[in-house]
TORLUM-826402 format. One record per residue (C-alpha): y, z, x. Coordinates in steps of 0.1 Angstrom, whole numbers, padded with zeros to 4 digits, always signed. Layout:
<sites>
YZX;...
</sites>
This chain:
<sites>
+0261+0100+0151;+0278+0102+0115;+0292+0062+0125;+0261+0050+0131;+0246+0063+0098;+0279+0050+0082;+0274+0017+0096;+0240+0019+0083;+0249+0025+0054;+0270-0007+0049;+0241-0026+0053;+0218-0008+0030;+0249-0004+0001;+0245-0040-0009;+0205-0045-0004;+0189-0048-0034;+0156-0035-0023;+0168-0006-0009;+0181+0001-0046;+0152-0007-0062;+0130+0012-0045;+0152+0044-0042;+0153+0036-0082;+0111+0036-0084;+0108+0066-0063;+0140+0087-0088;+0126+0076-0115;+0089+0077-0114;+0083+0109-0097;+0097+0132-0125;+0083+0108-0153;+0048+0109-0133;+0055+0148-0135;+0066+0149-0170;+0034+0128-0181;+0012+0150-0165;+0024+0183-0184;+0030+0164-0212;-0004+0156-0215;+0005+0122-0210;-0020+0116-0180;-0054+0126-0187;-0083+0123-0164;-0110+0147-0155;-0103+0169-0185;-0102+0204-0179;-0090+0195-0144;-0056+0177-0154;-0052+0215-0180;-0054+0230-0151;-0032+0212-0130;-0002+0209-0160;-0003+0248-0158;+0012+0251-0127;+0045+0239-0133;+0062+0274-0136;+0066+0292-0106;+0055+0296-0080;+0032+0267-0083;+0054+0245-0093;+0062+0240-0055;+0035+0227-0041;+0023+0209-0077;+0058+0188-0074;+0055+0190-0037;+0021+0173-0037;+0027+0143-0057;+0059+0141-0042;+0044+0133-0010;+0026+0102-0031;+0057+0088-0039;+0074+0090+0002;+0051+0058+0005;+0078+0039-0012;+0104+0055+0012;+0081+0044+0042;+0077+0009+0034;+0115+0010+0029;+0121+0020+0062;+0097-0009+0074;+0114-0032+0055;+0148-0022+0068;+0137-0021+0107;+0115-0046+0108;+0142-0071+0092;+0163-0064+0122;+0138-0084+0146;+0131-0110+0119;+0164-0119+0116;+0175-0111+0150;+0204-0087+0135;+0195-0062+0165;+0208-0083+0190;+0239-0090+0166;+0245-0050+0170;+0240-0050+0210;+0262-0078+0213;+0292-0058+0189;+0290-0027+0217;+0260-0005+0208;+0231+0008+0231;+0197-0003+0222;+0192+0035+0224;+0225+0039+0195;+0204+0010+0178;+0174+0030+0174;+0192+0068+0172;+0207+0048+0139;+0173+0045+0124;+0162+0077+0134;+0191+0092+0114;+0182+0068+0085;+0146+0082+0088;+0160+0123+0091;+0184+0113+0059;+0161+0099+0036;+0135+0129+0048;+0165+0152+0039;+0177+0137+0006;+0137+0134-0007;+0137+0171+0002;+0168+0178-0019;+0155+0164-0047;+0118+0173-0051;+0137+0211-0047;+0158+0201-0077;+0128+0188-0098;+0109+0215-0088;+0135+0240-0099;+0138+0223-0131;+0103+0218-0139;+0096+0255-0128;+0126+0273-0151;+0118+0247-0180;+0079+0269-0182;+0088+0301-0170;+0119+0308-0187;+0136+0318-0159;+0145+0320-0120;+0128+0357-0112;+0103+0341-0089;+0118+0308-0080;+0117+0315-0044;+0082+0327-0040;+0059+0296-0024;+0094+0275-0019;+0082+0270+0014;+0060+0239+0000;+0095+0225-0002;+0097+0227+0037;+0060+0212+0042;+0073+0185+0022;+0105+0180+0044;+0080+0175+0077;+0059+0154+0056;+0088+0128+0047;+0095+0130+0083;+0062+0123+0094;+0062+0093+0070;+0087+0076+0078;+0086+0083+0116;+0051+0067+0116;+0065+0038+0095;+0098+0030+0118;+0072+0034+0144;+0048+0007+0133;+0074-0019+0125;+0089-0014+0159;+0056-0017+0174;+0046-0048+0151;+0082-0064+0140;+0069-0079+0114;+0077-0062+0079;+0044-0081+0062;+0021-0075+0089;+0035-0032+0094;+0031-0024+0059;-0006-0035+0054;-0013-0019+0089;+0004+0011+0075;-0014+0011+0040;-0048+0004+0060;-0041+0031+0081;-0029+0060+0056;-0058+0050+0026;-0087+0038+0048;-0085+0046+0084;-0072+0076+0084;-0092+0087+0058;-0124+0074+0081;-0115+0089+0115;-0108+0124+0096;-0144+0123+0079;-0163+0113+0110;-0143+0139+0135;-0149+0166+0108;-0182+0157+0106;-0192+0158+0147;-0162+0190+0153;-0173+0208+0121;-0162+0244+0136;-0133+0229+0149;-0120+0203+0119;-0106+0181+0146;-0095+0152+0117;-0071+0175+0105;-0045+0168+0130;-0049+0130+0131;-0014+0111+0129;-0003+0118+0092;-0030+0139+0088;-0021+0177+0095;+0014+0169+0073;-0009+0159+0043;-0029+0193+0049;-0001+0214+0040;+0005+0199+0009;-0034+0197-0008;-0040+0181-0043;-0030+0210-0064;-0068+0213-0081;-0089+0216-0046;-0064+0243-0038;-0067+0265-0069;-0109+0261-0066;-0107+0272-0028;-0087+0304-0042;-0111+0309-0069;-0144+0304-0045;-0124+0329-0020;-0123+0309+0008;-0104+0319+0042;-0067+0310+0043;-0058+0274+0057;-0045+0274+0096;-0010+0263+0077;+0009+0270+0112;-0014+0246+0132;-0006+0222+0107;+0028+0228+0109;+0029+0228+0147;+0012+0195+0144;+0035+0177+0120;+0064+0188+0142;+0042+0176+0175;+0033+0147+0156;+0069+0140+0146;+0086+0142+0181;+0059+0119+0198;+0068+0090+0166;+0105+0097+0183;+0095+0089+0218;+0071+0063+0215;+0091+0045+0191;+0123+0051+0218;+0097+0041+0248;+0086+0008+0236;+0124-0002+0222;+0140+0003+0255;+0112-0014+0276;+0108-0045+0251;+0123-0077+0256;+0154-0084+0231;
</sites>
């Protein structure tokens, strides 16, 4: 497994988009971060205070981890980019022909999709930590709510298992990232508000594709006010069940339709 991520990684090492994306989404999130306690970003008033006061612990975790999981939209049109590349340019059938497996061929994206998941992960942690010590003065209660960092791991996962999924299904990097934008900002958004609507005990749009993952990690306002209006605790293992269901069947479609597709 470690050779195919290291042969994946001398394609990526000389891409320019590859680095200039990784560069927007290093950059941007802690700046984005920065602006908003700074007072930089302003909108809704009393609602941005609010929000810029939960960078010490423990809310720093799922503040960071929450706009964060904005950000993994850059790392899923990367991995689009990347796969569907391969079919454009016919560079898949260069790497069957050099001795892999179609099944090595797509175990090397999934690794690519579990190492950016992982490395995302590892950094949101380290922002969080820093954010979080930088207004509480210190580490006492770093590890309480930490778990966010976790939601955010299955989140990247989810990501960028539905994107390689989509540009294996489509092939065309164009055409798979405006069905993926359409999808997570419109459609999604849709089919959860009209299967919440007709399910209301139930809250069946919840676990939608991409759905349940974005559940766990809630814009960091809505959650304070459903604390402060005392509502019942979120079904946050559901949703975590979900993601992980949600993740595996990205894994086996995605494996299904590149081992019965024509090369």
């Amino acid at each position: 497994m470690s050779s195919l991520l290291a042969i994946e990684w001398l394609k990526l090492k000389r891409y320019n988009t590859f680095w200039i994306l990784i560069c927007f989404f290093i950059v941007l999130l802690p700046l984005w971060n920065y602006c908003i306690l700074s007072g930089g970003i302003n909108v809704s008033g009393n609602g941005m205070k609010l929000i810029n006061q939960t960078y010490s612990f423990p809310g720093v975790w799922g503040n960071i981890g929450f706009w964060g999981s904005l950000f993994v939209v850059l790392l899923s049109i990367l991995i689009i980019i990347l796969t569907a590349n391969e079919f454009t340019f016919r560079t898949h059938r260069q790497n069957v022909i050099d001795g892999w497996s179609r099944l090595q061929f797509f175990h090397a994206k999934i690794l690519l999709v579990f190492a950016f998941s992982v490395a995302a992960t590892v950094y949101v942690f380290i922002l969080g930590a820093i954010f979080g010590y930088a207004n509480s003065g210190s580490f006492s209660s770093m590890f309480e709510g930490v778990e966010k960092v976790f939601y955010f791991f299955l989140f990247s996962l989810n990501y960028l298992g539905f994107a390689l999924l989509a540009s294996i299904v489509i092939r065309r990097s164009g055409l798979s990232i405006g069905m993926f934008l359409l999808y997570i900002f419109i459609i999604k958004n849709i089919l959860k508000g009209v299967l919440n609507f007709t399910n209301n005990d139930w809250n069946v749009g919840n676990y939608l594709p991409l759905q349940s993952c974005s559940e766990l990690l809630p814009f960091p306002l809505f959650e304070m006010l459903k604390g402060l209006m005392k509502q019942g605790p979120q079904p946050t293992t559901a949703y975590v069940l979900a993601s992980i269901a949600w993740a595996i069947i990205y894994y086996f479609a995605g494996r299904g339709i590149l081992l019965k597709r024509d090369w």
